[in-house]
Backbone as CSV, one residue per row, in Angstrom:
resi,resn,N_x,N_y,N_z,CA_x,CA_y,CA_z,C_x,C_y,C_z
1,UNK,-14.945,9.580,6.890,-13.584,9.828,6.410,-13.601,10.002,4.901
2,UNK,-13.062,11.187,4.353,-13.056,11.547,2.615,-11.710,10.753,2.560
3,UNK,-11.562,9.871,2.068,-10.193,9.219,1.080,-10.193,10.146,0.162
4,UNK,-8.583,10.349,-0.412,-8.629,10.549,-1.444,-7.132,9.722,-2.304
5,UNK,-6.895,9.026,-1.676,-5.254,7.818,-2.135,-5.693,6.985,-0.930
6,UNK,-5.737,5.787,-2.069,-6.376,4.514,-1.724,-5.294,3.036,-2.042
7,UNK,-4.761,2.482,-1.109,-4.026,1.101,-1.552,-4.949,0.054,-1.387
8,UNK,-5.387,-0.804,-2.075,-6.134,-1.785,-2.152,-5.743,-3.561,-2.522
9,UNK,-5.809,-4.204,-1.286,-4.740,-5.288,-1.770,-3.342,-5.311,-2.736
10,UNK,-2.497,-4.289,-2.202,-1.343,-4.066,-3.033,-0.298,-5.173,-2.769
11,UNK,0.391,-5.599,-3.182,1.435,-6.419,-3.450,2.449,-5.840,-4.256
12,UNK,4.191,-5.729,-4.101,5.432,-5.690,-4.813,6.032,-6.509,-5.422
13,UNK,6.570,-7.243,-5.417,7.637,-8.067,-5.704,8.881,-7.596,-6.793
14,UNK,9.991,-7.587,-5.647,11.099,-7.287,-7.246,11.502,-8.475,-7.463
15,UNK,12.092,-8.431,-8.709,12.300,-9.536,-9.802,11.896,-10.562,-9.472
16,UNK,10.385,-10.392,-9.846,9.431,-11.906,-9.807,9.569,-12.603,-10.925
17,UNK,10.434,-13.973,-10.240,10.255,-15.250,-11.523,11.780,-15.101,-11.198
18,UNK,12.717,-15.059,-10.369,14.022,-15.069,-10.669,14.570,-15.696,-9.331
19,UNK,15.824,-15.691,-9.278,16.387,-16.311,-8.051,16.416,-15.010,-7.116
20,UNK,16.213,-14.258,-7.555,16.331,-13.147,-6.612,15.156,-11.978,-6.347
21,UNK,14.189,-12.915,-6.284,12.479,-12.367,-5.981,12.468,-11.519,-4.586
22,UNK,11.818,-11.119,-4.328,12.201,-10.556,-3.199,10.297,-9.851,-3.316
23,UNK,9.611,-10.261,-2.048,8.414,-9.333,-1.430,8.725,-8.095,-0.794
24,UNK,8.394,-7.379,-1.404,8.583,-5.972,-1.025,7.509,-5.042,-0.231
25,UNK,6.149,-5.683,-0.757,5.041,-5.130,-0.046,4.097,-6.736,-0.041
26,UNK,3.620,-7.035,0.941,2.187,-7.782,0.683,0.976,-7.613,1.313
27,UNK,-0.222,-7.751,0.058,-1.299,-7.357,0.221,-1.891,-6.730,1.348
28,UNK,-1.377,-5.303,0.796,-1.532,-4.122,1.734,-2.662,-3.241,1.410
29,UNK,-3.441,-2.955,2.058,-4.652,-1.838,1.846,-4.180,-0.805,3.145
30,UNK,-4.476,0.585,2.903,-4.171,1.318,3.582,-4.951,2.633,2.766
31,UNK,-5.377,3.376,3.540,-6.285,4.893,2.678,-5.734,6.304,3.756
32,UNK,-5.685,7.357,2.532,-5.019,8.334,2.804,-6.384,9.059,3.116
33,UNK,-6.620,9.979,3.916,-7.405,11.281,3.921,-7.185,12.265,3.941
34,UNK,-8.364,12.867,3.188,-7.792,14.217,2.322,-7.835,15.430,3.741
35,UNK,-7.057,16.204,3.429,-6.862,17.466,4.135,-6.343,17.423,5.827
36,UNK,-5.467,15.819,5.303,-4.941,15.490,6.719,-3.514,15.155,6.191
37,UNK,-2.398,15.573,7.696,-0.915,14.574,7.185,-0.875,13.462,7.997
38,UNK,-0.367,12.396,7.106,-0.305,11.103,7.966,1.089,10.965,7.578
39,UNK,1.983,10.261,9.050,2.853,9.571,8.536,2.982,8.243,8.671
40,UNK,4.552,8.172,7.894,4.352,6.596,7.509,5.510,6.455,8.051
41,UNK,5.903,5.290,9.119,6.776,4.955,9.569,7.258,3.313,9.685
42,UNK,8.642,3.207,9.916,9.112,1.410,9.658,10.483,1.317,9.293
43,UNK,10.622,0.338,9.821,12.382,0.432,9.778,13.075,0.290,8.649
44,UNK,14.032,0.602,8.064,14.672,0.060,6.601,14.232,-1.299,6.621
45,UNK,13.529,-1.371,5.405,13.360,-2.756,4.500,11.576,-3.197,4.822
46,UNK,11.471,-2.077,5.769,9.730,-2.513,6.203,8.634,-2.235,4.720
47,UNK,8.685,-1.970,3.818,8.037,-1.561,3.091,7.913,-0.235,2.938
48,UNK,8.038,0.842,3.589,7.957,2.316,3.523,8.073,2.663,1.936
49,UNK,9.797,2.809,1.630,9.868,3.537,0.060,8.853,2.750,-1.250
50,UNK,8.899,1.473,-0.991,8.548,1.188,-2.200,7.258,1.405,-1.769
51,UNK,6.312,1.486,-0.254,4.906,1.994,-0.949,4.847,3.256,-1.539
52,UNK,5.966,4.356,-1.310,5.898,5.391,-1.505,6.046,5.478,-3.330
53,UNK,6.698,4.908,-3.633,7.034,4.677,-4.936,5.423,4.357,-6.000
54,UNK,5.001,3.517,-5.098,3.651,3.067,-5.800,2.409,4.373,-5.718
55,UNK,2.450,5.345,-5.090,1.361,6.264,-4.776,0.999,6.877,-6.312
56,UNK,2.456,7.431,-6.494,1.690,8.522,-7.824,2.052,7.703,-9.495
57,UNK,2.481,6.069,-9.402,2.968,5.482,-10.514,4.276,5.367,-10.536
58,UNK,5.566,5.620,-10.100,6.739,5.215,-9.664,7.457,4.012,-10.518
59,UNK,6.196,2.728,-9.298,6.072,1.464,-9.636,4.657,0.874,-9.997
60,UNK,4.939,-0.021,-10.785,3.164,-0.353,-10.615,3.401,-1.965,-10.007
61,UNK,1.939,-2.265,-9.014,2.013,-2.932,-8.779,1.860,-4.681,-9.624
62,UNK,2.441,-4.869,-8.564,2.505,-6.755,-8.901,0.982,-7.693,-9.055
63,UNK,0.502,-6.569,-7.920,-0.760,-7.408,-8.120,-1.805,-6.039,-6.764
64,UNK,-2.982,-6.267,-7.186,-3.655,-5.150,-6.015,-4.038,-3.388,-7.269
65,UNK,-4.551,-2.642,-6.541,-4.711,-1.092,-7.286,-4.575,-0.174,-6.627
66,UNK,-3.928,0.597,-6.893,-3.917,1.819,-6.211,-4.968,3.111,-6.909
67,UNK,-5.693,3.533,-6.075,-6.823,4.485,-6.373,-6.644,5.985,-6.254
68,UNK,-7.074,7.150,-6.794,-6.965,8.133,-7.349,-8.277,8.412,-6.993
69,UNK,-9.114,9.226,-5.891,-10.329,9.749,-6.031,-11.193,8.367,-6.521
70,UNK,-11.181,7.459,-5.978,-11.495,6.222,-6.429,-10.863,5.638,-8.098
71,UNK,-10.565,6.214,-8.385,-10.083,5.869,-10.293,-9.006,5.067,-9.651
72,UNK,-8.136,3.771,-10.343,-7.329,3.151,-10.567,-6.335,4.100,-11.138
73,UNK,-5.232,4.315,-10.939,-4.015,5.118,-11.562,-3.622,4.203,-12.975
74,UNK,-3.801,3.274,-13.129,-3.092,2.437,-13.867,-4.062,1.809,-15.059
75,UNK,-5.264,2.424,-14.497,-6.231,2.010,-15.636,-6.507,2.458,-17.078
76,UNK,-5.644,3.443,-17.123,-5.014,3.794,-18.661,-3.446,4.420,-18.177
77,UNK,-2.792,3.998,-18.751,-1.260,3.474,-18.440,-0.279,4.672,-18.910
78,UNK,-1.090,5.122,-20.433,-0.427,6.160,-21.256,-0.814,7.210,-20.701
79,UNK,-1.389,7.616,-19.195,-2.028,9.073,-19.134,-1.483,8.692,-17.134
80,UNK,-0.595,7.907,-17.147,0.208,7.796,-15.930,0.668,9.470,-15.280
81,UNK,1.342,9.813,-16.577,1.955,11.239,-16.186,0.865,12.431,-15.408
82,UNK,-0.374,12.298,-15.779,-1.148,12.602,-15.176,-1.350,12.678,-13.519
83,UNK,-1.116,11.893,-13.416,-1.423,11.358,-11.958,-0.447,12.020,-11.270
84,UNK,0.764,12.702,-11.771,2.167,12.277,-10.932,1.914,14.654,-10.902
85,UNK,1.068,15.170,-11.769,0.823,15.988,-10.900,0.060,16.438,-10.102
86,UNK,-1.116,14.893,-9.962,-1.449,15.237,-8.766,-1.105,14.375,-7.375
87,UNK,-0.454,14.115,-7.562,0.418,13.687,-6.644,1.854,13.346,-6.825
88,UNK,2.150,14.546,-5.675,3.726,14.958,-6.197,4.608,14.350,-5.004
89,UNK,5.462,13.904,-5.561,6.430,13.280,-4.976,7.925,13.786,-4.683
90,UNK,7.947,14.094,-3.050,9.625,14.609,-2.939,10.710,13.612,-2.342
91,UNK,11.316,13.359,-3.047,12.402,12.421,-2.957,13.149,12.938,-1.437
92,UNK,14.084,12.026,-0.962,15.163,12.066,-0.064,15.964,13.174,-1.065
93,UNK,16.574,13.957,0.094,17.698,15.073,-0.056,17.451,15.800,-1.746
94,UNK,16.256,16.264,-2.108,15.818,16.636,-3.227,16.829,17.748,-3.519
95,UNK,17.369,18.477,-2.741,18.242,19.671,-3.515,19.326,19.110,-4.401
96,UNK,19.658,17.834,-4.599,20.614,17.436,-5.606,19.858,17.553,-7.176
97,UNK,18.138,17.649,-6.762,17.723,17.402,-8.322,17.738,19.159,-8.592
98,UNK,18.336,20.302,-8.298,18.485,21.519,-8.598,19.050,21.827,-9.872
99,UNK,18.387,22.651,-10.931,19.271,22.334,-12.068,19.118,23.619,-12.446
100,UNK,18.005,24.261,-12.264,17.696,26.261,-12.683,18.695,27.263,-12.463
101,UNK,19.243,28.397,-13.296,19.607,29.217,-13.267,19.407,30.219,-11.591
102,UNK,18.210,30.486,-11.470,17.544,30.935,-10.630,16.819,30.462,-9.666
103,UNK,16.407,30.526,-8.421,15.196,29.826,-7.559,13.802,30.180,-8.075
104,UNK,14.054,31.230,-8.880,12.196,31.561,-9.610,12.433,30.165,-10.665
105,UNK,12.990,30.590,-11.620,12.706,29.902,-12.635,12.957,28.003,-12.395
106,UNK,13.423,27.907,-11.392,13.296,26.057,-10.898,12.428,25.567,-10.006
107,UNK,11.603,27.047,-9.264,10.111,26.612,-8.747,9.081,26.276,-9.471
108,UNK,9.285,27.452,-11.112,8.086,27.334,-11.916,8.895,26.490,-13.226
109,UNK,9.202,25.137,-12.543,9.464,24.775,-13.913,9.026,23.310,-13.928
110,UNK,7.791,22.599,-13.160,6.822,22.536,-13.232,5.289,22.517,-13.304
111,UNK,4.984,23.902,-13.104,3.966,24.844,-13.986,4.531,24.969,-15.590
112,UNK,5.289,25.075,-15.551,5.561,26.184,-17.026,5.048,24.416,-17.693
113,UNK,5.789,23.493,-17.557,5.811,21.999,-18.629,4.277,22.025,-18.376
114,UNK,3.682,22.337,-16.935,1.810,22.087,-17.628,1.145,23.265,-18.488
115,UNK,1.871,24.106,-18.738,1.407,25.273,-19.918,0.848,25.891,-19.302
116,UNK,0.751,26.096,-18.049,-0.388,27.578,-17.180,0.472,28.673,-17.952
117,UNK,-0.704,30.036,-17.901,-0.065,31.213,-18.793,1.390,31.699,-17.401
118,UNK,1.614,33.164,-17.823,2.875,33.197,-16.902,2.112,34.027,-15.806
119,UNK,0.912,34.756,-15.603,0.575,35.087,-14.699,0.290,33.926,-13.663
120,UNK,-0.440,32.889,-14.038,-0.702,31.924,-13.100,1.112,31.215,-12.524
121,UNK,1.833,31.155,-13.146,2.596,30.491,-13.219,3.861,31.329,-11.811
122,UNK,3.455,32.589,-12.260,4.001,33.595,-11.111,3.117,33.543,-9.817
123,UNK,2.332,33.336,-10.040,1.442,33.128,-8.867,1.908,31.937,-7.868
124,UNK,1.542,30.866,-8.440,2.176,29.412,-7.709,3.409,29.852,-7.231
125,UNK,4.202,30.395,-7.863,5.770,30.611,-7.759,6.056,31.348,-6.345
126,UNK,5.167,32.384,-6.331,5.332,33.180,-4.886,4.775,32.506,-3.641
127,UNK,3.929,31.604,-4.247,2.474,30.674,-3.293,3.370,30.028,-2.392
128,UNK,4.117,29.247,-3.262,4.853,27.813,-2.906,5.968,28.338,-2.329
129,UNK,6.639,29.818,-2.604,7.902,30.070,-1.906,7.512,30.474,-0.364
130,UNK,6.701,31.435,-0.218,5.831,31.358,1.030,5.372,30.276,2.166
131,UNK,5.013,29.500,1.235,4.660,27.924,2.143,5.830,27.495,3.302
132,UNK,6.904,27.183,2.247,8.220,26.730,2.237,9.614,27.537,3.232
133,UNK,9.118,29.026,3.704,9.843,29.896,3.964,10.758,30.705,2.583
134,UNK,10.437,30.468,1.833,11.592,31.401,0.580,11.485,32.870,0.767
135,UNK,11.939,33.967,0.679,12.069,34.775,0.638,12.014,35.685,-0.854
136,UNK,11.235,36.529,-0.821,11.396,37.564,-2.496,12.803,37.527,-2.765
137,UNK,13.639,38.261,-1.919,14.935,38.176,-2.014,16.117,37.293,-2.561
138,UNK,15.170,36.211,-2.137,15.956,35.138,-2.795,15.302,33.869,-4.045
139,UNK,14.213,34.721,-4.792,14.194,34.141,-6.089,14.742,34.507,-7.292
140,UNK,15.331,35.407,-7.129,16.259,35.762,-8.083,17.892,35.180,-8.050
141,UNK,18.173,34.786,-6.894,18.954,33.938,-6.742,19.595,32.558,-7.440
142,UNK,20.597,32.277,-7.638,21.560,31.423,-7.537,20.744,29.729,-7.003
143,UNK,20.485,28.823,-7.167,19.978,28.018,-6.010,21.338,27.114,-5.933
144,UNK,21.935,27.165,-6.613,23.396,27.033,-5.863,24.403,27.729,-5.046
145,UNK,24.062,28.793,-4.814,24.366,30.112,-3.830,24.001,29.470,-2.613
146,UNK,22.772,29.153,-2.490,22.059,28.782,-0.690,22.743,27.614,0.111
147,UNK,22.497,28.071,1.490,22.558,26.723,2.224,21.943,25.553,1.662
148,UNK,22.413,24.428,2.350,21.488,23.425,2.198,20.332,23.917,2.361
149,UNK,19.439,23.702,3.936,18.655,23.729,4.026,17.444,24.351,3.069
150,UNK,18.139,25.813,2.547,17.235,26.524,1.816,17.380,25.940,0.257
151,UNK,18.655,25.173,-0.218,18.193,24.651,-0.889,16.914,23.370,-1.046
152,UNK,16.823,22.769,0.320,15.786,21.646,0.335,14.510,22.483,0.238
153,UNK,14.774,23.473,0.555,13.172,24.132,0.650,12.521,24.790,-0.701
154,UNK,13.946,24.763,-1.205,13.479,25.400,-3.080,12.932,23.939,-3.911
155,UNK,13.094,23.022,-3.458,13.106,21.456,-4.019,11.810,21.481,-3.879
156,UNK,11.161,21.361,-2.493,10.262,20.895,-2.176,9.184,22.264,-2.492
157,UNK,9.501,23.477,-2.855,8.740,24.625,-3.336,8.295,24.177,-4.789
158,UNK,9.214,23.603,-5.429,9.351,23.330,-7.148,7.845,22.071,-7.023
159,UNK,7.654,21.259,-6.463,6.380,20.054,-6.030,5.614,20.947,-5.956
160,UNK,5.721,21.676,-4.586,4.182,21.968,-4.488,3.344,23.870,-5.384
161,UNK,4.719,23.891,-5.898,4.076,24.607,-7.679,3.336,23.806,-8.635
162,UNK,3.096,23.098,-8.114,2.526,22.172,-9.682,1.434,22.100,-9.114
163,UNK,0.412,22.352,-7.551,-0.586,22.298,-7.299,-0.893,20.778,-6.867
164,UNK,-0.461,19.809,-6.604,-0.903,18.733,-5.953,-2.066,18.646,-5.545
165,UNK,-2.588,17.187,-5.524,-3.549,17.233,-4.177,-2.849,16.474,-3.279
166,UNK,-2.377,15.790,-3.827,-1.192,14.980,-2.200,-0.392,15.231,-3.050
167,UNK,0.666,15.383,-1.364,2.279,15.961,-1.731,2.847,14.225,-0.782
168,UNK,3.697,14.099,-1.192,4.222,12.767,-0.446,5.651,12.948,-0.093
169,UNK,6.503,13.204,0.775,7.580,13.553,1.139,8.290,12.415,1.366
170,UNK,9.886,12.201,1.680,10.582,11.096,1.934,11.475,12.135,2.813
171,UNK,11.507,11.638,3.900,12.832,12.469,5.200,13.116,14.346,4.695
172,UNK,11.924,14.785,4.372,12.173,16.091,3.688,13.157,17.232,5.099
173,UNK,13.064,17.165,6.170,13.811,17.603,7.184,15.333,16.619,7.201
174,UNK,16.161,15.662,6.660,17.100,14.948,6.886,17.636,15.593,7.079
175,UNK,18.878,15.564,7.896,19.971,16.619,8.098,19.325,18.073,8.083
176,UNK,18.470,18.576,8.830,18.524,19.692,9.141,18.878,20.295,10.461
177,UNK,19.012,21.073,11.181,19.060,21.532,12.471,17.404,21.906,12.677
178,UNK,17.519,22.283,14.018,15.804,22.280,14.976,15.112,23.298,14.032
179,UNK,16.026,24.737,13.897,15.094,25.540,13.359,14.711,25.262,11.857
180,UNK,15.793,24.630,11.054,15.122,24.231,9.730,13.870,23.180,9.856
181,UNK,14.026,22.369,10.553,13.191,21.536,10.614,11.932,22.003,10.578
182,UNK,12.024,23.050,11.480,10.303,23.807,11.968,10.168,24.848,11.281
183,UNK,10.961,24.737,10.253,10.290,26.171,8.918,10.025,25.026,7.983
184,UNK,10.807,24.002,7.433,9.864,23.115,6.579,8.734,22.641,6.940
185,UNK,8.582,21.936,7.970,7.541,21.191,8.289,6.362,22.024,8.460
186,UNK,7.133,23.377,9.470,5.356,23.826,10.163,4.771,24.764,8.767
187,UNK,5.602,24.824,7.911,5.265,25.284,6.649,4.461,24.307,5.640
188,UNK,4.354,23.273,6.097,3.438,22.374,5.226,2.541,22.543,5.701
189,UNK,2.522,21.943,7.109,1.011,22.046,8.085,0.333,23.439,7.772
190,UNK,0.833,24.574,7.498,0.302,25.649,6.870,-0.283,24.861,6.056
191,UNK,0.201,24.782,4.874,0.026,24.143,3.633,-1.368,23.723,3.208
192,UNK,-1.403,22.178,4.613,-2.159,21.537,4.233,-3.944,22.597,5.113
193,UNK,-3.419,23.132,6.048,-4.615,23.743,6.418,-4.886,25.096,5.612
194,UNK,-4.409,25.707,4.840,-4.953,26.763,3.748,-5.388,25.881,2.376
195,UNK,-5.321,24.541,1.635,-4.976,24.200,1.020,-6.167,22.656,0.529
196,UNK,-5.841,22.738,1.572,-7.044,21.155,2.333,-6.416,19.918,1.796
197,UNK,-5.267,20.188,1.405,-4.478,19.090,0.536,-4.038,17.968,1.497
198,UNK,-3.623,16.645,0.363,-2.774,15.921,1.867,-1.814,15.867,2.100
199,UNK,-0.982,15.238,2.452,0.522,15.112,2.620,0.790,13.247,3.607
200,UNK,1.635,13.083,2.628,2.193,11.930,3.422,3.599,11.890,3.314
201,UNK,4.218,11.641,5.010,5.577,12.586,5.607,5.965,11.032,5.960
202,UNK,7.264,10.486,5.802,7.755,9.212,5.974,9.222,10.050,6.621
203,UNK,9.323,10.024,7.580,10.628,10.171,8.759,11.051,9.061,9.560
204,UNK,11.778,9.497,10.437,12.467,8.488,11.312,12.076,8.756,12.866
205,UNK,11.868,10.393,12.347,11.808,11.190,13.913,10.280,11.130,14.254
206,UNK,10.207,10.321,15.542,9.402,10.203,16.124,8.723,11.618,16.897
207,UNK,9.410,12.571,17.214,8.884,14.033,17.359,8.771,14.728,16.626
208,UNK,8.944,14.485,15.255,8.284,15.024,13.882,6.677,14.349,13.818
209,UNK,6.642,13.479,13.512,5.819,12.515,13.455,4.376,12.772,14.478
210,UNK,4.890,12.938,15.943,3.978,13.248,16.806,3.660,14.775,16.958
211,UNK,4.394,15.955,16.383,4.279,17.527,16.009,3.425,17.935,14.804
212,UNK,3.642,17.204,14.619,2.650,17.735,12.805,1.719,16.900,12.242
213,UNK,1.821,14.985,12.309,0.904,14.226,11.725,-0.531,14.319,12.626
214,UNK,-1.542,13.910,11.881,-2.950,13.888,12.061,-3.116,12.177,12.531
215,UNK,-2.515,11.585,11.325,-2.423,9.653,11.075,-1.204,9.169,11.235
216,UNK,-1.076,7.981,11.804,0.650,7.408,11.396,0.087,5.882,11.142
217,UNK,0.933,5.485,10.077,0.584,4.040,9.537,1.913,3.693,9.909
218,UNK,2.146,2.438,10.827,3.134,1.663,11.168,3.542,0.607,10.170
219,UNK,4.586,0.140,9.414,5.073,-0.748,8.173,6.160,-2.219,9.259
220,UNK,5.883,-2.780,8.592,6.338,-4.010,9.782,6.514,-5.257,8.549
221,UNK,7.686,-5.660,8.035,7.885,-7.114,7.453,7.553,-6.390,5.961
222,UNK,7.037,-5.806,4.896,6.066,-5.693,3.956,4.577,-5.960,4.632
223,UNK,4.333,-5.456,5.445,2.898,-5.119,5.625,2.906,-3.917,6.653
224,UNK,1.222,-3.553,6.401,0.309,-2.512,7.551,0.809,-3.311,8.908
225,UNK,1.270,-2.566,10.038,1.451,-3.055,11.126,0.152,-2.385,12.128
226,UNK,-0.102,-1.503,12.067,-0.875,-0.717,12.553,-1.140,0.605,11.712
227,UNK,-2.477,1.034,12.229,-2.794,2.747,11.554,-3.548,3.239,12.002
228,UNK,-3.931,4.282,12.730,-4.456,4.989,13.556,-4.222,6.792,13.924
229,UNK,-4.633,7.346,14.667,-4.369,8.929,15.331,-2.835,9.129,15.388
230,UNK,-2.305,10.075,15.588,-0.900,10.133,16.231,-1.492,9.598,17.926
231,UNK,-2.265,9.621,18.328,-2.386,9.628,19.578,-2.321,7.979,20.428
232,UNK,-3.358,7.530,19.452,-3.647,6.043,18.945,-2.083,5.625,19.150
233,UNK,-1.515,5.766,18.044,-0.295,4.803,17.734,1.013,5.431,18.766
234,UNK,0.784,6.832,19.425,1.694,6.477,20.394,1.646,6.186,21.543
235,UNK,0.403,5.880,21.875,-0.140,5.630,23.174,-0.028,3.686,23.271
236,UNK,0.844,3.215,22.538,0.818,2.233,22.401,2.327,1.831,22.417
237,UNK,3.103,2.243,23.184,4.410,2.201,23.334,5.048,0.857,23.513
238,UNK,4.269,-0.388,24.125,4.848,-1.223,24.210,4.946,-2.301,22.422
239,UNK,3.502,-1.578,21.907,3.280,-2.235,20.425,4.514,-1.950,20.053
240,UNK,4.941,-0.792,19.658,5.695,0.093,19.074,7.362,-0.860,19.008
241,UNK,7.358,-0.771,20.429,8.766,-1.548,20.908,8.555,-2.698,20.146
242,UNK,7.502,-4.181,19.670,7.639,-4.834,19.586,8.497,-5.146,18.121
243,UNK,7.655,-3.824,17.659,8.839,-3.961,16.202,9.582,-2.823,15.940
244,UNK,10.263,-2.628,17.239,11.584,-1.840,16.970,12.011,-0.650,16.923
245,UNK,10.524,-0.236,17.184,9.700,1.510,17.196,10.108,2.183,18.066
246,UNK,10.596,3.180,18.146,10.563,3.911,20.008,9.121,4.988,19.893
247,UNK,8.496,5.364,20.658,7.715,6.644,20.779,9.013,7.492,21.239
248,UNK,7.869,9.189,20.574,8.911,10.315,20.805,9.328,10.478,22.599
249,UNK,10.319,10.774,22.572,11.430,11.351,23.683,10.676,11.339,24.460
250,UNK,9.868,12.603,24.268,9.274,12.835,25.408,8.293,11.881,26.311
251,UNK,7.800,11.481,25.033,6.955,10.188,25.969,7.557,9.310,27.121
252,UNK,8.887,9.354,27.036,9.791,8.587,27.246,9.473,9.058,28.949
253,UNK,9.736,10.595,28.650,9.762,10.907,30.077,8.314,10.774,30.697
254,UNK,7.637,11.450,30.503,6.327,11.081,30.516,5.834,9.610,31.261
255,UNK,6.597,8.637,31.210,6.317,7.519,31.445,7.035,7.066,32.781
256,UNK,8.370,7.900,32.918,8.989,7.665,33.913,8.308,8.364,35.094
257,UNK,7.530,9.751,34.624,7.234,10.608,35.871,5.668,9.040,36.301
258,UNK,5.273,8.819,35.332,3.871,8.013,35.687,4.307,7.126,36.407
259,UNK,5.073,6.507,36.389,5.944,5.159,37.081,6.360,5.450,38.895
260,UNK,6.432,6.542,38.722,7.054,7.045,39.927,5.823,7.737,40.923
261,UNK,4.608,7.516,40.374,3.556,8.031,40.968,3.396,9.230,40.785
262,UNK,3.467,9.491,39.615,2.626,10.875,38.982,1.652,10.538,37.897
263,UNK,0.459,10.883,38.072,-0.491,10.608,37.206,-0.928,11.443,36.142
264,UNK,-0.113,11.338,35.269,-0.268,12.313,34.406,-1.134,12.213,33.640
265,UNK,-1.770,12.824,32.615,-2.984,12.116,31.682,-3.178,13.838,29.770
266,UNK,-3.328,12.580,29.014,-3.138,13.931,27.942,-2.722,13.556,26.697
267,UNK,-1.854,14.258,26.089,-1.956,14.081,25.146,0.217,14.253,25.385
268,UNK,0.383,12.649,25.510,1.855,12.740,26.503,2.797,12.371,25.319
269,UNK,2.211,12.881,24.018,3.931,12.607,23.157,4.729,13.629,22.272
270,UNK,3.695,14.749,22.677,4.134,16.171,22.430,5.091,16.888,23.875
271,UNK,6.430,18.004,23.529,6.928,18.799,24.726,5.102,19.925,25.285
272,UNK,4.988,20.223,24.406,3.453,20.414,24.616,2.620,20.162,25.504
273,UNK,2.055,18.724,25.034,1.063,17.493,26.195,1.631,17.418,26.940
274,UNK,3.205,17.126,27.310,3.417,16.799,28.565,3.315,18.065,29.666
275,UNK,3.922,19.256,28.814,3.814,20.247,29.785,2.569,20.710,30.475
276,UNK,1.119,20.824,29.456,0.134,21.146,29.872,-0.181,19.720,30.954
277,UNK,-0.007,18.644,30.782,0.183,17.666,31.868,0.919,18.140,33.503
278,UNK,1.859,17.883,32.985,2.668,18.576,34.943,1.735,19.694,34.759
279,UNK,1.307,20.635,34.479,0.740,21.736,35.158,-0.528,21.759,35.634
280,UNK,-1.351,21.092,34.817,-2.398,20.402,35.354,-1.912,19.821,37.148
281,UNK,-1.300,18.608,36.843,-1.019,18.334,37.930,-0.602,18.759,39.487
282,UNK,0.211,19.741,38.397,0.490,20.730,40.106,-0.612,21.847,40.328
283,UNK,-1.186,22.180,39.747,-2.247,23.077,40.127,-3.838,22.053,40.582
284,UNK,-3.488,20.973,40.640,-4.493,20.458,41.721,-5.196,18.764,41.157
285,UNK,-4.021,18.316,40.362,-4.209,16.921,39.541,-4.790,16.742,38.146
286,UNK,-4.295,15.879,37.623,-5.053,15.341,36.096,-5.835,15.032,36.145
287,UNK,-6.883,15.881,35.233,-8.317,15.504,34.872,-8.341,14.750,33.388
């Protein structure tokens, strides 16, 4: 396994030393691999945002390191900013941080602050609109003109202009409908397979999660609850339940046809797996 974002005995705490301390993460190790998406899943208050916070310098920790290609992020403090383009961070509902005249000029307007000339800078610009679904048509545009959706997709175009090696998302599909969903997302998974980059995707949706991730790290109390395959961690449905988890939908069904004396067998938490499942089955049983 190539790591390339590393948590190493990490620990949070907000306002340590006060009446109102609060553990936010404890001593958590967890490692990202490169040219894979993992997600990160857990209920409000499980630790999720604030590890997310800690990846590219956000927060620094309380106690523990977070690693960079093995380097400590924090081991020279004044060259933090560094870090944060290579690993870029997209906030929840990012189209509020829209501030450009244009959708060109607010994709490349982190290139332009790292000084690439303007050919390179046009380059990323078309790279990242592509990824994302943008259209030529619409970089000359208004990015207050667009839908939502296409505004989330100019947000999250503006990150991955700056060239990342991990991109780290927070609910980047929230409020979308089916088809937005599957032009952002399956537009990363592009991403990360032209790109070899990583991505770490923190949702709610358990059929996001099982469609596109490689890894899913389960968050439980401020700690690692589990981390493993998508396959691994949903094939473990009763774990899942114990802290509050559902597996995707479909599994759902999946489980009822098994119950009822169908033996299904596969890869049962994709509409996908299950289908190549029943068909298997009816054409002469699961192998």
């Amino acid at each position: 396994m190539s790591e390339i974002l590393k948590l190493e005995n990490v620990s949070y705490v907000y306002s340590k030393g006060t009446p109102f301390e609060k553990v936010a993460l404890n001593n958590v190790s967890v490692a990202f691999e490169r040219g894979k998406i993992t997600g990160l899943i857990g209920h409000t208050g499980s630790g999720k945002s604030t590890l997310v916070n800690l990846l590219n310098g956000l927060y620094k920790p309380t106690e523990g390191r977070v690693l960079l290609d093995g380097e400590d992020i924090w081991a020279k403090p004044k060259e933090i900013a560094k870090v944060r383009y290579r690993v870029g961070l997209v906030m929840q509902y990012p189209e509020y941080q829209l501030f450009d005249e244009t959708v060109r000029s607010d994709i490349g307007f982190g290139p332009r602050n790292r000084g690439l000339s303007r050919e390179e800078i046009d380059v990323r610009i078309k790279e990242a609109a592509r990824f994302v679904g943008i259209t030529d048509e619409m970089l000359d545009k208004s990015p207050f003109d667009l839908s939502g959706g296409q505004k989330r997709r100019v947000a999250i175009a503006g990150i991955v202009a700056m060239g990342p090696d991990v991109l780290v998302l927070d609910e980047p599909a929230a409020g979308l409908d089916p088809k937005g969903r599957r032009e952002i997302l399956g537009g990363l998974r592009r991403y990360v397979e032209e790109k070899n980059i990583t991505i770490i995707l923190v949702s709610h949706s358990m059929e996001d999660m099982a469609l596109y991730c490689d890894n899913v790290v389960v968050m439980n109390r401020a700690e690692v609850f589990r981390t493993g395959t998508v396959r691994e961690i949903f094939s473990e449905s009763g774990v899942l339940a114990s802290v509050g988890l559902d597996v995707p939908g479909i599994s759902g069904i999946a489980a009822e046809l098994i119950s009822r004396g169908i033996p299904l067998e596969g890869e049962l938490y994709t509409v996908e797996g299950v289908k190549d499942a029943i068909l298997r089955y009816i054409r002469g049983g699961a192998r």
